[in-house]
BAFI-3210 file (N, C-alpha, C; in Angstrom, 3 decimals, decimal comma, padded with zeros to 6 digits):
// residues 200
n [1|2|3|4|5|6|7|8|9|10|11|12|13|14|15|16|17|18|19|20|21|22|23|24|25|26|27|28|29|30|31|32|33|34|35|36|37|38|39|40|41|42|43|44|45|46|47|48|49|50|51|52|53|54|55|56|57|58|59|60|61|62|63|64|65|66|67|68|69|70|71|72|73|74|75|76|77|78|79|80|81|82|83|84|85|86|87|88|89|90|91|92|93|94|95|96|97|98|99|100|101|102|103|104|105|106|107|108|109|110|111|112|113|114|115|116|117|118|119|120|121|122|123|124|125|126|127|128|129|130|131|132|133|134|135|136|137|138|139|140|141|142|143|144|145|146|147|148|149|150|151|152|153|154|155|156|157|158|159|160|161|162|163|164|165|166|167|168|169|170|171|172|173|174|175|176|177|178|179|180|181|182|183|184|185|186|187|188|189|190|191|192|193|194|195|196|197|198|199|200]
n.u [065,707|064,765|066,003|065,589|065,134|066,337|068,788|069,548|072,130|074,998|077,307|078,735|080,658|080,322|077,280|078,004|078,573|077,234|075,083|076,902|076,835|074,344|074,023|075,527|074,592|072,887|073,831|074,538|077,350|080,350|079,965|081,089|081,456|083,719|082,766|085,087|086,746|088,686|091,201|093,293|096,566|095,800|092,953|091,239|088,751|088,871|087,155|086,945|086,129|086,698|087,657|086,455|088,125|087,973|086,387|087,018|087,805|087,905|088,593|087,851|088,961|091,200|092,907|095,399|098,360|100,364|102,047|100,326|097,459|096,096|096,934|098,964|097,331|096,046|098,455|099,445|097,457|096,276|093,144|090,291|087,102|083,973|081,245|079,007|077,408|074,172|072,131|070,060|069,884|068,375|070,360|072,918|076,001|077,756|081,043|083,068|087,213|089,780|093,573|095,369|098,231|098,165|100,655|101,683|101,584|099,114|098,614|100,626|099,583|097,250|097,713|099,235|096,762|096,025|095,556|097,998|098,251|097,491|099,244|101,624|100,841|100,301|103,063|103,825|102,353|102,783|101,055|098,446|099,854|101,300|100,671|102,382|101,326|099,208|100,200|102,737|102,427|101,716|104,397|105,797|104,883|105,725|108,354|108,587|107,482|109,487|111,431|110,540|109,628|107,082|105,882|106,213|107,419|104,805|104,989|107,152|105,847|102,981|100,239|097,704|095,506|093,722|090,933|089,722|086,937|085,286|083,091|080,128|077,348|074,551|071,944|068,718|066,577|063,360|059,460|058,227|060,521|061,048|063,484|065,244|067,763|070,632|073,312|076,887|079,068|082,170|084,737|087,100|089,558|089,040|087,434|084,066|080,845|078,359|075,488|072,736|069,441|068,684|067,039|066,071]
n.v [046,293|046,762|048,040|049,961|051,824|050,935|049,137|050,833|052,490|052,041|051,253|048,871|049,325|051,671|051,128|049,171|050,766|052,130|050,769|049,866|052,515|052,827|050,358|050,973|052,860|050,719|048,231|046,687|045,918|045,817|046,449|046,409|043,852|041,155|037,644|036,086|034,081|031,664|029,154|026,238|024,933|022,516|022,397|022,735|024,694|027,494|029,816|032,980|035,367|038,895|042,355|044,133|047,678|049,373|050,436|050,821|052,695|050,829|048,146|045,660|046,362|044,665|044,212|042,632|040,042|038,796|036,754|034,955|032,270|032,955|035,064|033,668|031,831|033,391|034,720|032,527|031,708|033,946|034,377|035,341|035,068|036,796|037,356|040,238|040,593|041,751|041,605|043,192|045,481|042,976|042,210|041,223|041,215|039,490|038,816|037,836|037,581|038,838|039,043|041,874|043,149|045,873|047,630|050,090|054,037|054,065|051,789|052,507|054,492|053,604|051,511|053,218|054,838|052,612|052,125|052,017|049,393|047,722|048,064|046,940|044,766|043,333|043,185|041,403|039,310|036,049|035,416|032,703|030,500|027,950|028,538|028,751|030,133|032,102|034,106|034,015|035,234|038,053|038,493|038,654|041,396|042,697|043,043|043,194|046,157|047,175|047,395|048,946|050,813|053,960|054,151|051,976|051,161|049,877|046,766|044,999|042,521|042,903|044,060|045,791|043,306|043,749|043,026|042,581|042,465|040,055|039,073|040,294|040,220|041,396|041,118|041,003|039,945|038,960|038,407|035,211|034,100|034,986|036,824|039,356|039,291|040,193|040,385|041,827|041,032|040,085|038,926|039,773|041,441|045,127|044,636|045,407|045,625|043,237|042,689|040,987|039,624|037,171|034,393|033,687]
n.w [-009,804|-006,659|-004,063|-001,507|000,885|003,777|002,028|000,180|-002,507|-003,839|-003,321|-001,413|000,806|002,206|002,628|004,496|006,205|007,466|008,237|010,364|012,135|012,581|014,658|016,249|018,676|019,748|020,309|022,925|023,550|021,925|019,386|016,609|016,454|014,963|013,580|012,815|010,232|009,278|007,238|007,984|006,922|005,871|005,194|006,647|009,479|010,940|013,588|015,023|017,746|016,350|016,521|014,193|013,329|011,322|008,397|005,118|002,412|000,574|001,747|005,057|008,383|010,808|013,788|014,898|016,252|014,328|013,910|015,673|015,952|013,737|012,368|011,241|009,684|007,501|006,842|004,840|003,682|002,368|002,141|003,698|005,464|007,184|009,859|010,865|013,260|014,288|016,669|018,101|015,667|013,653|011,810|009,092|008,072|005,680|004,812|002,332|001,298|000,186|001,884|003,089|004,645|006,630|007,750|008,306|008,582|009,499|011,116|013,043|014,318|015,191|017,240|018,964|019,929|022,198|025,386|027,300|029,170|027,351|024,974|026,039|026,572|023,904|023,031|024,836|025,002|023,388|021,045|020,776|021,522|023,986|027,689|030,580|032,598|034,647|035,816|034,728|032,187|032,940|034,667|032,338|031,298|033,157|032,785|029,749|030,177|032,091|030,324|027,533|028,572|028,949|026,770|024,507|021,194|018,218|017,961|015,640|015,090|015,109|013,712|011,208|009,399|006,533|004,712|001,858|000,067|-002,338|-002,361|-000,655|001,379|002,307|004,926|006,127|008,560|008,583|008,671|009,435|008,914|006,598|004,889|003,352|001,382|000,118|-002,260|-003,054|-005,438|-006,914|-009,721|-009,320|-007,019|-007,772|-009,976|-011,503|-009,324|-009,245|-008,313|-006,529|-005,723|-003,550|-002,541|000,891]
ca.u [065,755|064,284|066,909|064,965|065,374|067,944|069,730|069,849|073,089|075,819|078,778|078,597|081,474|078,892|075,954|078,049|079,494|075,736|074,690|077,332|076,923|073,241|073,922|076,508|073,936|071,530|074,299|075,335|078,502|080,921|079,053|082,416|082,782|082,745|083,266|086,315|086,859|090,404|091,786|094,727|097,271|094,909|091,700|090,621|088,436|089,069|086,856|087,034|085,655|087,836|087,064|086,674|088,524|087,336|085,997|087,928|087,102|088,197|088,508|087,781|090,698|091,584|094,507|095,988|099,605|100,687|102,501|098,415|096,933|094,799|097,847|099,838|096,997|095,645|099,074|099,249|096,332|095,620|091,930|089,469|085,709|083,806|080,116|078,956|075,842|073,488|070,738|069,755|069,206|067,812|071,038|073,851|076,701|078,524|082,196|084,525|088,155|091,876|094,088|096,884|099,064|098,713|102,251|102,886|101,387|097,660|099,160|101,508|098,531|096,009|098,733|099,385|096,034|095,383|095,819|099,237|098,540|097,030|100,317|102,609|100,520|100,804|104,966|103,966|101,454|103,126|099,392|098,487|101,407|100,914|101,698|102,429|100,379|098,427|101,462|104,030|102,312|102,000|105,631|106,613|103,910|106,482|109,652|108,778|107,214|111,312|112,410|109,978|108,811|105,430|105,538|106,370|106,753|104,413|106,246|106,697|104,675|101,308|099,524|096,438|095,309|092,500|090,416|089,073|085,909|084,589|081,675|079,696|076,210|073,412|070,496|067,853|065,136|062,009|058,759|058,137|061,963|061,276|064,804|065,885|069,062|071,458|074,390|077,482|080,289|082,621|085,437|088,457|088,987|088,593|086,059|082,533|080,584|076,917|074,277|071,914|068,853|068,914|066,327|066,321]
ca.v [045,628|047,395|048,056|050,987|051,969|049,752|048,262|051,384|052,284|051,184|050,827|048,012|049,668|053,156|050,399|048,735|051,792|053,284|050,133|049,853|053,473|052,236|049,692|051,383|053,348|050,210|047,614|047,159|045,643|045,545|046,323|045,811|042,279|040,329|036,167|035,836|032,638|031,487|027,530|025,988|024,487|021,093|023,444|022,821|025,743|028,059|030,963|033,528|037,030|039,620|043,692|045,647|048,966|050,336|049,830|051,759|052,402|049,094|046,675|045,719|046,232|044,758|044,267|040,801|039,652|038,187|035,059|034,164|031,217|033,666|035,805|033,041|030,680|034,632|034,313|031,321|031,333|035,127|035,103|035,336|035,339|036,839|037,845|041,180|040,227|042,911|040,773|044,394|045,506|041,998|042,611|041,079|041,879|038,761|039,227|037,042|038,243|038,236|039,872|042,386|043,749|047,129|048,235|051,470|054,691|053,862|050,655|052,877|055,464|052,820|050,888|054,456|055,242|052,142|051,911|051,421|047,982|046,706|048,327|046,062|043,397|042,868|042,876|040,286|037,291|034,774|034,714|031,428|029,841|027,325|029,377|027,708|030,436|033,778|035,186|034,070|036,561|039,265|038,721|039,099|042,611|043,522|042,791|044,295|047,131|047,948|047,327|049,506|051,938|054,221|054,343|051,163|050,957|048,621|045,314|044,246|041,551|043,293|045,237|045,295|042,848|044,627|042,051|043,235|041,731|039,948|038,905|040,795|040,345|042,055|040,269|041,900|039,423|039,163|037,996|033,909|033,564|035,287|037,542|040,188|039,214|041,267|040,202|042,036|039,903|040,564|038,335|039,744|043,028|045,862|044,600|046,110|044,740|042,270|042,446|040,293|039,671|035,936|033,984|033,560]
ca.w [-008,502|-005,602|-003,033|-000,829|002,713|004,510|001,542|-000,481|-002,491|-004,653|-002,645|000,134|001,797|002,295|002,919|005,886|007,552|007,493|009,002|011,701|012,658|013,479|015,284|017,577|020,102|019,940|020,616|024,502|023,917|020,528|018,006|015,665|016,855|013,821|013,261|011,757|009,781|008,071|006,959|008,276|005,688|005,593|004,879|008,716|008,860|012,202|013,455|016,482|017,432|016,494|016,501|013,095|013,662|010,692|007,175|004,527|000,712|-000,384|002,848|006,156|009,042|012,145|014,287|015,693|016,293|012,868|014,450|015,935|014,832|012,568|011,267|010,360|008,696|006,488|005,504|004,169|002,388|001,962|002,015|004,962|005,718|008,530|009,777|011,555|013,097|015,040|017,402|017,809|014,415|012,992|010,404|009,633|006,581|005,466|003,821|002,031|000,295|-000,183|002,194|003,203|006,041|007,018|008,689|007,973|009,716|010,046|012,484|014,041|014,855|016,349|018,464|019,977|020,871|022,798|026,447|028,019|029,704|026,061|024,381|026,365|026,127|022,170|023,266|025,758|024,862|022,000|020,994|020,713|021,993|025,072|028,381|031,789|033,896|034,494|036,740|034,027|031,687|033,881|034,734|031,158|030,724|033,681|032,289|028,913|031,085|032,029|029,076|026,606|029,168|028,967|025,251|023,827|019,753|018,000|017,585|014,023|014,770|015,134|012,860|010,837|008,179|005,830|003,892|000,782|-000,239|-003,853|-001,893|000,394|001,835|003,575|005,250|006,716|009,084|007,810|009,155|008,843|007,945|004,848|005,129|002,512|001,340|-001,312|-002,375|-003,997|-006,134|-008,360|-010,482|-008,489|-006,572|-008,841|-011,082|-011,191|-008,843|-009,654|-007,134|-006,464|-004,473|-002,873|-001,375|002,068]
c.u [065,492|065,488|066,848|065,707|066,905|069,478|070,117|071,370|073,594|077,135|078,667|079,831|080,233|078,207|076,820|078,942|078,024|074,821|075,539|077,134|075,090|072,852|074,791|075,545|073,081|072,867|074,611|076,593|079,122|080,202|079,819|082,516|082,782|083,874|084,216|086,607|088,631|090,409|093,006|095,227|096,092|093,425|090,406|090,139|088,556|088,016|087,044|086,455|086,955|087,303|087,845|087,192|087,978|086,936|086,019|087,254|087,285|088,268|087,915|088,950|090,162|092,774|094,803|097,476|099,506|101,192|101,219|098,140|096,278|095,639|098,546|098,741|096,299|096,749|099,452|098,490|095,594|094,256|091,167|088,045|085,465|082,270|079,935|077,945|075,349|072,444|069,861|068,758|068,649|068,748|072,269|074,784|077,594|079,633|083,379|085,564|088,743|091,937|095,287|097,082|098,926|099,587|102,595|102,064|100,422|097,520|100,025|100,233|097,763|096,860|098,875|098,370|095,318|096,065|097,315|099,453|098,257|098,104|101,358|102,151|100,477|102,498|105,138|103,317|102,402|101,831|099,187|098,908|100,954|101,464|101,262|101,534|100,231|099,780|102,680|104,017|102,026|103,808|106,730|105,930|105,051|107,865|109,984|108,154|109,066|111,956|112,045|109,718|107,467|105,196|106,563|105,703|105,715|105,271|106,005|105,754|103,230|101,007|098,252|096,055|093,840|092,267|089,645|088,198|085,675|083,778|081,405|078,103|075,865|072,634|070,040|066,842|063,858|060,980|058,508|059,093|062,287|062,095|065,223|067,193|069,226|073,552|075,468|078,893|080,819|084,051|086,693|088,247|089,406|087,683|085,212|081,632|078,762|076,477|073,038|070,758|068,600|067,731|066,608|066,747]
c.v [046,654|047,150|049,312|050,730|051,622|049,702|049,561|052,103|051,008|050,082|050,373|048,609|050,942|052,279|049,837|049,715|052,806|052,158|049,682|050,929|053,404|052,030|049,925|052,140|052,180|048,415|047,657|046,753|045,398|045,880|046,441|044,932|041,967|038,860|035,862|034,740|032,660|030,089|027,606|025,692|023,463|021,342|023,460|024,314|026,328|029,251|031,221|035,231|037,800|041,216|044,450|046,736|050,287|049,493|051,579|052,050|051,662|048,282|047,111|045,375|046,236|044,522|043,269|041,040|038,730|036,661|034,276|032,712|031,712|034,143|034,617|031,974|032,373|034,525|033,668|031,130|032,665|035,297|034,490|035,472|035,914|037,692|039,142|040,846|041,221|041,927|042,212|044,724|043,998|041,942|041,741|041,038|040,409|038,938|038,183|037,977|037,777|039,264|040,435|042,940|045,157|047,242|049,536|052,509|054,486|052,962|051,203|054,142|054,441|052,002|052,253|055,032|053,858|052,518|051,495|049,968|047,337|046,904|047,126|044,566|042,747|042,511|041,221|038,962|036,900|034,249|033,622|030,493|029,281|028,492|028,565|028,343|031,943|034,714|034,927|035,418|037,794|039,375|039,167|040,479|043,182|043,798|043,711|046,034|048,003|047,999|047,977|051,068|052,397|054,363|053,466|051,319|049,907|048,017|045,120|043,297|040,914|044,395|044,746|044,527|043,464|043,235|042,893|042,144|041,493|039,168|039,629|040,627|040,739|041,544|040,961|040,833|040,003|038,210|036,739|033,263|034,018|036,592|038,314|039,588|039,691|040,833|041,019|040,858|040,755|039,634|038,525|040,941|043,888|045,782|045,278|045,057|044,117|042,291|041,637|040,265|037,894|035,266|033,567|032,235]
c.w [-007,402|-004,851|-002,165|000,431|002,798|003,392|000,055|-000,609|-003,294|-004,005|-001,247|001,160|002,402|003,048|004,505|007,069|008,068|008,905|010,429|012,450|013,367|014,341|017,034|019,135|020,253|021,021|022,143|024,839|022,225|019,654|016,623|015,800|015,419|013,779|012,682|011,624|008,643|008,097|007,487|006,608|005,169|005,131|006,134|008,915|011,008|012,211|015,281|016,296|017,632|016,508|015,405|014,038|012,675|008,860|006,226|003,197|000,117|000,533|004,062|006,857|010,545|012,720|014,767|015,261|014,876|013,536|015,262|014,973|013,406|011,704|010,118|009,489|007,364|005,988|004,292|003,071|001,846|001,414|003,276|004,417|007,035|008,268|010,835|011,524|014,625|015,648|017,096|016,780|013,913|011,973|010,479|008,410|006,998|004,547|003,514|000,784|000,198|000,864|001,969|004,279|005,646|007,981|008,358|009,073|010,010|011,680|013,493|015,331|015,739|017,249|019,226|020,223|021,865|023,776|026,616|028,357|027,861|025,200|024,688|026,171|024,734|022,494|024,052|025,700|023,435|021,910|020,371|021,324|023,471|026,548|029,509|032,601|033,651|034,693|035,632|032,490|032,044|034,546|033,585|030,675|031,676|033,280|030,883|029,173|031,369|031,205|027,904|027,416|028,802|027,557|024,462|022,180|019,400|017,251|015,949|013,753|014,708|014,213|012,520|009,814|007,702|004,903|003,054|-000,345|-001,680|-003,650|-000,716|000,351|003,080|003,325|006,328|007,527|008,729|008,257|008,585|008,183|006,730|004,690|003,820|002,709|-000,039|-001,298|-004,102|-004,518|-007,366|-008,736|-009,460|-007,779|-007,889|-009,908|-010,534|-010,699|-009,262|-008,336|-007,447|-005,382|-004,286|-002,146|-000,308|002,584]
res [x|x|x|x|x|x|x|x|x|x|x|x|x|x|x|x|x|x|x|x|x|x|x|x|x|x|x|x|x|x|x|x|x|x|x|x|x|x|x|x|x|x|x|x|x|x|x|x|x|x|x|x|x|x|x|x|x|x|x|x|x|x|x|x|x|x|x|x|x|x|x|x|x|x|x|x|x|x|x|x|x|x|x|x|x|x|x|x|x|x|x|x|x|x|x|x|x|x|x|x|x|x|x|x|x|x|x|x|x|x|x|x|x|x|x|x|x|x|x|x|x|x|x|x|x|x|x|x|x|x|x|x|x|x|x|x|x|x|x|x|x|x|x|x|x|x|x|x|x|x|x|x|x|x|x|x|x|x|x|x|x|x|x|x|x|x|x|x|x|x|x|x|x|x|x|x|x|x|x|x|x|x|x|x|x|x|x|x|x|x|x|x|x|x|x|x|x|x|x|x]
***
């Protein structure tokens, strides 16, 4: 199977940290966003943009409040989808898994290098959660503002969930619709993974 240039390589984790590092000087805004898709209980399917932080040797990780509509339906059903798509590059890496909570120091490290106001604000939105007004959450960023000070812990109830893929695809645009696509799979995580090439 030919898999040159672009799509060359075993390990789709390698293949999509080669291709985000790409896309990062060409992008003008996010070039981590990526589509994040989860089910409710009823299999009501939800998606929203959320921002990769990083992509590890076995998953992809980002950060959200766990009590979110997103945290709490990943728990539930511990597996996610989501797309990273480049206008840019013409590219775009599709990933479905299972997940897990990162809480330990990796979550304690990236909560302490964000920003101050974005620190308090994880303490302060009940993300999701109906709220009566702009000024009532800015009154509660002030409140836990006196009550955490300039170096607020992260709350238990944010960290990162890492999804760890047993599908992943890369698609490449291709002239007349006719799109390189490569797909890896494999049985569960840890198996060896099957690649494929896909028609468009």
């Amino acid at each position: 199977m030919d898999r040159s240039g672009i799509f060359e390589g075993d390990d789709p984790f390698m293949i999509a940290r080669r291709w985000l590092a790409e896309a990062e000087p060409l992008e003008p805004n996010d070039p981590n966003a990526i589509a994040l898709a989860t089910v409710d209980e009823t299999g009501m399917p939800n998606a929203r943009m959320v921002l990769l932080k990083d992509i590890q040797e076995d998953g992809f990780l980002f950060y959200t409040n766990y009590n979110s509509c997103k945290g709490q339906e990943i728990s539930a059903a511990g597996k996610a989808a989501f797309v990273l798509h480049w206008k840019s590059l013409r590219r775009q890496i599709r990933v479905r898994g299972v997940t897990s909570r990162e809480e330990g120091p990796n979550a304690d490290k990236y909560y302490a290098s964000r920003s101050l106001k974005s620190r308090l604000g994880a303490w302060a939105s009940a993300q999701s959660q109906p709220l009566s007004s702009r000024a009532a959450l800015m009154a509660e960023v002030a409140k836990i503002f006196a009550s955490k000070g300039n170096n607020p812990p992260r709350p238990t109830f944010w960290g990162g969930i890492r999804i760890v893929p047993v599908e992943v695809e890369f698609w490449s645009d291709g002239p007349f619709r006719l799109h390189d696509r490569f797909r890896w799979t494999r049985a569960s995580v840890g198996n060896p993974w099957t690649i494929q090439r896909l028609n468009p």
